[in-house]
C-alpha positions in Angstrom: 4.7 29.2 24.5 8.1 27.9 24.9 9.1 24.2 24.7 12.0 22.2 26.4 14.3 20.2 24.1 17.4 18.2 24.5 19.8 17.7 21.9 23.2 15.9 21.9 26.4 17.7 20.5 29.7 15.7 19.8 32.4 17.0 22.3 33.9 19.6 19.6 30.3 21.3 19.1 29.7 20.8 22.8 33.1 22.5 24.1 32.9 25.5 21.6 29.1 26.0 23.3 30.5 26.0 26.5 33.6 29.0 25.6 30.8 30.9 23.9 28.9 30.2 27.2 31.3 31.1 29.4 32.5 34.3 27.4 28.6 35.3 27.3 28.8 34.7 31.2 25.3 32.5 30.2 24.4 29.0 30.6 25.1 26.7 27.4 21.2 26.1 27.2 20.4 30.2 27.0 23.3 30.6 24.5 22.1 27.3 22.4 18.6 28.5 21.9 20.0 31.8 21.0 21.9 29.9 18.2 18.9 27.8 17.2 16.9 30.6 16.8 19.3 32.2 15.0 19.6 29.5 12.1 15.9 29.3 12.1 16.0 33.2 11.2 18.7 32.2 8.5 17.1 29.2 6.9 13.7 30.9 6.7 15.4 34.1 4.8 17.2 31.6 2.2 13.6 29.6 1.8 15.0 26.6 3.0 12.0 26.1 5.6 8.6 28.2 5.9 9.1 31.6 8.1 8.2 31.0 11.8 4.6 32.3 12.0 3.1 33.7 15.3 0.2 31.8 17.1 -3.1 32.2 15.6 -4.3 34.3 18.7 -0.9 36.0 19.1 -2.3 39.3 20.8 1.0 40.9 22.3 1.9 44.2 21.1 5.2 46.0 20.7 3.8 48.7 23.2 2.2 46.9 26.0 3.6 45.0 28.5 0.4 42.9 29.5 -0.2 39.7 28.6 -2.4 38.8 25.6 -5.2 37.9 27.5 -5.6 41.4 28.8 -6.7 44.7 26.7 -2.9 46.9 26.1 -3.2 49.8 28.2 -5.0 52.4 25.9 -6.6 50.3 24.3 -6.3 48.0 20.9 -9.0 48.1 18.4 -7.5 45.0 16.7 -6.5 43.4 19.9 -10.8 43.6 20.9 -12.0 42.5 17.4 -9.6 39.4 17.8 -10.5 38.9 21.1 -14.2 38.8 20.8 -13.8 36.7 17.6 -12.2 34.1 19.7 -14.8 34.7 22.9 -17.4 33.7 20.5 -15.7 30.7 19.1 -14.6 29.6 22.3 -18.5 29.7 23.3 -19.5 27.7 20.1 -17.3 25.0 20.4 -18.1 25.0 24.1 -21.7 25.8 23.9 -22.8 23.7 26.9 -20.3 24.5 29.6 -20.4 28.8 28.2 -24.3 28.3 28.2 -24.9 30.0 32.1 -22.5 32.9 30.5 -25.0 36.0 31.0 -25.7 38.5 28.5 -23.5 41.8 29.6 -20.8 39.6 30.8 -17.8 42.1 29.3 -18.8 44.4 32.1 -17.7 41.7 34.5 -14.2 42.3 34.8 -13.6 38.6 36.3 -15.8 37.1 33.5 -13.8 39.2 30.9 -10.6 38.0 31.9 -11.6 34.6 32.6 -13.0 34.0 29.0 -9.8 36.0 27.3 -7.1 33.8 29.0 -9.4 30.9 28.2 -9.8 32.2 24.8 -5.8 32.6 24.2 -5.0 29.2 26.2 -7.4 27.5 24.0 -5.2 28.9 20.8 -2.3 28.1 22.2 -3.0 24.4 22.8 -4.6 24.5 19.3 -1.7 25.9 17.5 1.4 24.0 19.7 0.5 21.5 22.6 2.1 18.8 22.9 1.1 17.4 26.4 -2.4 15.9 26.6 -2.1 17.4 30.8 -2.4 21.2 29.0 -5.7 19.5 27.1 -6.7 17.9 30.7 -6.1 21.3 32.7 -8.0 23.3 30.2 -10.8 20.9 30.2 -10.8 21.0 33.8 -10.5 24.6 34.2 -13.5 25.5 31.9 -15.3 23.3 33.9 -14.7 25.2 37.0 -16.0 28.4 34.9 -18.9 27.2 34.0 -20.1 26.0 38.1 -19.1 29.5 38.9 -21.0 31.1 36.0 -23.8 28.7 37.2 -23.8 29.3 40.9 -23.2 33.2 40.1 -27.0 33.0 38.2 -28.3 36.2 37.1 -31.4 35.9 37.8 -34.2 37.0 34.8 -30.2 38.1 33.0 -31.1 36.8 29.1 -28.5 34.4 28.2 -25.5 35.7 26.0 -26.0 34.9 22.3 -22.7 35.7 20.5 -23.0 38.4 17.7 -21.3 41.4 16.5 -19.6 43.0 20.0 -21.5 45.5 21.5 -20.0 49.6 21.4 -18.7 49.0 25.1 -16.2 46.3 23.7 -14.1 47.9 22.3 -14.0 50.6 24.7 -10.9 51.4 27.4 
């Protein structure tokens, strides 16, 4: 998640950003950030403030190019033991909305993907939002799950009750 900040420089700072800008053939704003991070890095390797720490659910490997929501090609053991830990959180602290949520649902590739991006947008806004419309989008979203889930049915389909992930899980 990235956020947007605006800081004011006096016009000494200000005009060396916009040489090193210009010599970088970047915008000030792309060479600032790279300069904020930067002393970030620093201060966290002299202990002056806590290293940045990734997002609880930070699922992104080195090696896949997907986003977190979706299994890395090949699969990732870790990535679907994370995953499924934050499924089954995401349908206890939702229990009434994720009730209509079928058992067998991970062999629903809509359903899957539906409850991982949940899942990870959940722990994003948990771990850094800052706008109460993410909160109100999210609310509103899960809501629209849950009338598809309810107007999909199933039938005499038992209910999902979260547990340990079945062997199909973690599978490819």
């Amino acid at each position: 998640m990235s956020h947007r900040l605006q800081i004011v420089l006096q016009d000494p700072a200000a005009a060396q950003l916009q040489e090193l800008a210009a010599a970088a053939q970047e915008p000030p704003s792309t060479v600032a950030a790279q300069l904020v991070r930067d002393g970030l890095a620093r201060a966290s390797q002299t202990a002056r403030v806590r290293p940045m720490r990734a997002s609880r659910l930070s699922l992104a490997t080195a090696r896949a190019e997907r986003p977190s929501w979706l299994q890395p090609y090949g699969g990732d053991a870790a990535w679907s033991e994370q995953m499924w830990g934050a499924i089954v959180a995401l349908r206890g602290r939702y229990a009434r909305l994720l009730e209509p949520l079928k058992d067998g649902w991970w062999h629903d590739a809509t359903d899957t993907e539906t409850l991982c991006a949940l899942a990870v947008w959940r722990a994003e806004i948990d771990d850094a939002g800052s706008d109460p419309r993410e909160e109100l989008a999210f609310q509103a979203q899960l809501a629209e799950f849950s009338r598809a889930l309810r107007e999909k049915g199933g039938g005499v389909s038992r209910t999902w009750v979260p547990g340990p992930p079945p062997p199909s899980w973690a599978a490819p």
